[in-house]
N, C-alpha and C positions, 0 to 999 in steps of 0.2 A: 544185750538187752537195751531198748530203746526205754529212755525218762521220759514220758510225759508229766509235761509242765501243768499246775493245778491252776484254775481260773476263777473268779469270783471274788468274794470283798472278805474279810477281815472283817472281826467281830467290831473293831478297834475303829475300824476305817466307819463303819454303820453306824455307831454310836456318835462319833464325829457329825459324821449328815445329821441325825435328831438334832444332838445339842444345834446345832447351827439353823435347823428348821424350828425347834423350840424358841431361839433366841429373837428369829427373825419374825415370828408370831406375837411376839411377847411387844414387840416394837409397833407391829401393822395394826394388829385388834385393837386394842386404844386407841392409835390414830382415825380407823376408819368410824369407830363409836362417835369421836367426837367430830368427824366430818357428820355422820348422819345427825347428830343433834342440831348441830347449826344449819343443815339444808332444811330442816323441818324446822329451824327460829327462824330462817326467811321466808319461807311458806305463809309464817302465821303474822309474819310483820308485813305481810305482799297483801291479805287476806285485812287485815285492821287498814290498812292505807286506801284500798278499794271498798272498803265499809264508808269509812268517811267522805271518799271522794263523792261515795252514793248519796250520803246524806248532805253535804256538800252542794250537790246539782238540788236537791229536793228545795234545802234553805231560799238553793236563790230565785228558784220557781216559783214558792209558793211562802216564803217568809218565817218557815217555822222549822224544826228539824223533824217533828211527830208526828205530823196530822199532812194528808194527801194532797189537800186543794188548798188553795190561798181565803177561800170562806170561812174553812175550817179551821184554818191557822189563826185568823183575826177571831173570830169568835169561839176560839176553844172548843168546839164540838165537833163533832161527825167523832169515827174510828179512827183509830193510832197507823199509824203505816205500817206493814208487813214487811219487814227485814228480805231480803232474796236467800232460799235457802244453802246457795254457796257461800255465804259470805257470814252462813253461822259455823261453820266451821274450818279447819284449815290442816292439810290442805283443802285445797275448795275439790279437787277431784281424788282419789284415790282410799287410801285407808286414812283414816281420821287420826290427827294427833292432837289437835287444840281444841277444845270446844271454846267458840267467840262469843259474847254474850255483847248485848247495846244496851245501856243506860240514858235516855233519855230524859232531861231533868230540867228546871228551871223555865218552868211551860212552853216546854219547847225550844231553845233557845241556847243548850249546852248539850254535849253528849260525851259518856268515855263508854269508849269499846276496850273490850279484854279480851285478852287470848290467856287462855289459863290450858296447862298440860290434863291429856287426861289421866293421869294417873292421880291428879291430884281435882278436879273437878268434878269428879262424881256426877255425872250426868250424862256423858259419853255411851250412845248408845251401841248394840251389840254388833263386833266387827269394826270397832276403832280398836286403836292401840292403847287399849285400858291402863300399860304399864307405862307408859310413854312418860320419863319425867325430865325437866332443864334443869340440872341443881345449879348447872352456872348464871341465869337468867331469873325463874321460877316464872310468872306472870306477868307478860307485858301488856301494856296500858297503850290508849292514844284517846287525847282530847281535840275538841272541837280546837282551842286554840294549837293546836300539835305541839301540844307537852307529851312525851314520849316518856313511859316509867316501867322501869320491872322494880320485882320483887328481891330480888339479888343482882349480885354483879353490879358491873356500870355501864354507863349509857354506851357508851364508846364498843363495847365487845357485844351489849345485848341488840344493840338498832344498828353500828356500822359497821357487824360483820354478817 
């Protein structure tokens, strides 16, 4: 009588692969979370830097950060400037994670731009990332003199990384 030999895995051997594809999950998912937070805090600091640089070219146009024509700027009248609607939110293309807001203040003559998460903005309309939050950053800022500020963290991990 001929033994044929049996093929296949061990309950032992199978449990081994999980725990090791468990472990190696346990290590990746976290990591890749906090890579997606920070490619969407560069999005939203890419998105405040080209706000400013907008308002920036307008200052040197026409003398004012809020008003359109250099008439308008010197005598405070006419209509306020209309933001471009890329550059209210961030990313500027795809699904939404920061609603950008511009503060124009000081007749003209200062501004802070915000990128605030939307989970925490409430204004975020239908089809952004409603849940989307930075707890390591929370709200970055940028001023006309480029003072850079969040809400948490430090400047160092929330603007140079």
């Amino acid at each position: 009588m001929k033994v044929v030999a049996q093929r296949g895995f061990t309950l032992v051997e199978v449990m081994i692969v999980v725990a090791v594809a468990a472990i190696i999950a346990m290590i990746a998912v976290p990591s890749y979370q906090e890579y997606v937070i920070r490619s969407k805090r560069a999005a939203a600091r890419q998105v405040l830097m080209e706000g400013a640089q907008w308002l920036e070219r307008n200052y040197t146009a026409h003398g004012c950060y809020d008003k359109a024509t250099t008439p308008d700027c010197i005598g405070r009248t006419g209509s306020d400037i209309v933001p471009p609607a890329p550059l209210l939110r961030a990313p500027s293309e795809g699904r939404m994670s920061y609603s950008v807001t511009w503060s124009l203040t000081n007749s003209g003559q200062a501004f802070t731009l915000t990128a605030t998460p939307c989970a925490t903005a409430g204004n975020c309309p239908a089809g952004a990332d409603v849940t989307f939050n930075d707890p390591a950053c929370g709200v970055l800022s940028l001023t006309q003199t480029g003072a850079r500020s969040s809400t948490a963290g430090n400047l160092a991990t929330c603007w140079q990384r």
